[in-house]
Structure formats: C-alpha cells, structure tokens
N, C-alpha and C positions, 0 to 999 in steps of 0.2 A: 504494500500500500504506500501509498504517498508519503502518509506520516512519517514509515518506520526511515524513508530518507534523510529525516530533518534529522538532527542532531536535536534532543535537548528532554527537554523534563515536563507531562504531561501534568497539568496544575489540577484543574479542572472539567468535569462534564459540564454542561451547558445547564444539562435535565436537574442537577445540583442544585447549581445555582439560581435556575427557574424556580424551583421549591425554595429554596432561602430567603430569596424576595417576596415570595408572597405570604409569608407568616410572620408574625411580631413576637415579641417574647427573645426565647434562648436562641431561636431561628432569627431573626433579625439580627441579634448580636454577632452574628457566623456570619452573614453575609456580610455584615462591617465588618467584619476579621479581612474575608474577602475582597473588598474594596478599597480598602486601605491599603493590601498588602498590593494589589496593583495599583495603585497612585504612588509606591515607592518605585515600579518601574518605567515609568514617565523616564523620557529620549533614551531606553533601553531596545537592543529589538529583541522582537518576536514574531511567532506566529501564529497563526489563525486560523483552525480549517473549517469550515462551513457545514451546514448539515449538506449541500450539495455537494460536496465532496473538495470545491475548490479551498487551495491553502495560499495563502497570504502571506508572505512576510512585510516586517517593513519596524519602522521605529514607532514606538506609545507614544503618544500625541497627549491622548487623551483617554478619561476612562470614567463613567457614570454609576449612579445609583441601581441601573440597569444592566449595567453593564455592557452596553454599548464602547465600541472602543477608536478610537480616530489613527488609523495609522497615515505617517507619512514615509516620503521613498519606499515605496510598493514594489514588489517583488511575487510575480507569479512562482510558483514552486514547479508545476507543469506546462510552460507557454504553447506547448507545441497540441495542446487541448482546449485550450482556452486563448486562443489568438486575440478573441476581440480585445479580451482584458491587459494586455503587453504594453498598453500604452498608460495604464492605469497609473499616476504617481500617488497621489491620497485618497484615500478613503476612509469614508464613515462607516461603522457596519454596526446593523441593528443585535443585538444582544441576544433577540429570540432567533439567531439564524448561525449565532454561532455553536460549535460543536464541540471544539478543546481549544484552549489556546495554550500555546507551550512556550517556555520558556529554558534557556540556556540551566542546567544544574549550578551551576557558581553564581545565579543569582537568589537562590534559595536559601533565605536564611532560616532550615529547619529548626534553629533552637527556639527563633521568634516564636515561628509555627506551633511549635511544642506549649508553648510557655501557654499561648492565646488558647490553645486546648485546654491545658490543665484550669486555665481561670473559668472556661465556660464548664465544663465539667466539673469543678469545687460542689462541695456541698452549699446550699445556703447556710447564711449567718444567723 
C-alpha cells in the first residue's frame, strides 16, 4: 500500500478522533490531548492519507478543533494516479475525509503522551 512507502509513525484513525469530538466529558479532554499535540507540529511535515486513498505530504500550516488541517508545499505520494493533483501547492483538507495522518517517529514525544494518559486515566479527587 501506499502508506507502508512513507517512512514515519501512524498517530491516529480519523474514526478516533471523529468519536472524541463529539463527546464532552473525559472524551473531550482526549481530543485536546489530540489537538494540542498537533499545534506542536505546526511548519513540521507530514502526511495525510485520505479515506480515498490519496496521501498528501507537505508542511502543518494549520490545524483545528476538527481537525481539519492546512498543509503547505504539497507533495503527491503517487503523481502518476492522480495527475490532476501534481500541480496542487496548499491545501485545506476537511477533517471528516481524513484517514491517518503520520508523522516522522523523532517527533513523538511518547513520554508527553504517557504523562496526558496517566492524568486522564487518575482516579478522581
């Protein structure tokens, strides 16, 4: 598959974080786990692959409550599939259309990750 081409670290499903948005509570707190941890890789690149199967690279731009993400210097993964797209530099991409977005392993700070786990998981006080 396309993916297994990329180099890098699969973060999230999309179906995920579709369910983490739409619940309030200990679910909402996860998805600002989520959000946050991608507004730390703003001008980092990554990728993108779509539920249509196309993948995206390019630099964070940008990145929402929905997860919506703005990448710039766009990068088809398979041009020779998707021609029209070759000319594509930025793009917006709606949140409900994406699939995984991966990012490099050296920008994962597991212990962050750990830590935000262990707080949502604490017992209450």
């Amino acid at each position: 598959s396309t993916v297994n081409k990329l180099e890098g670290f699969c973060l999230a499903s999309r179906r995920r974080a579709e369910l983490l948005g739409v619940y309030r509570g200990r679910e909402y707190f996860h998805a600002m786990i989520f959000l946050s941890f991608f507004k730390t890789l703003v001008g980092k690149e990554i990728a993108v692959e779509l539920k249509n199967d196309v993948v995206l690279t390019g630099t964070l731009h940008s990145v929402d409550q929905y997860l919506n993400v703005k990448l710039l210097n766009v990068k088809i993964i398979n041009p020779e599939k998707y021609p029209q797209l070759v000319a594509l530099q930025n793009c917006f991409v709606r949140g409900s259309v994406v699939r995984y977005i991966q990012i490099p392993p050296e920008l994962v700070d597991t212990e962050l990750l750990q830590d935000a786990a262990r707080k949502e998981n604490a017992p209450a006080k």
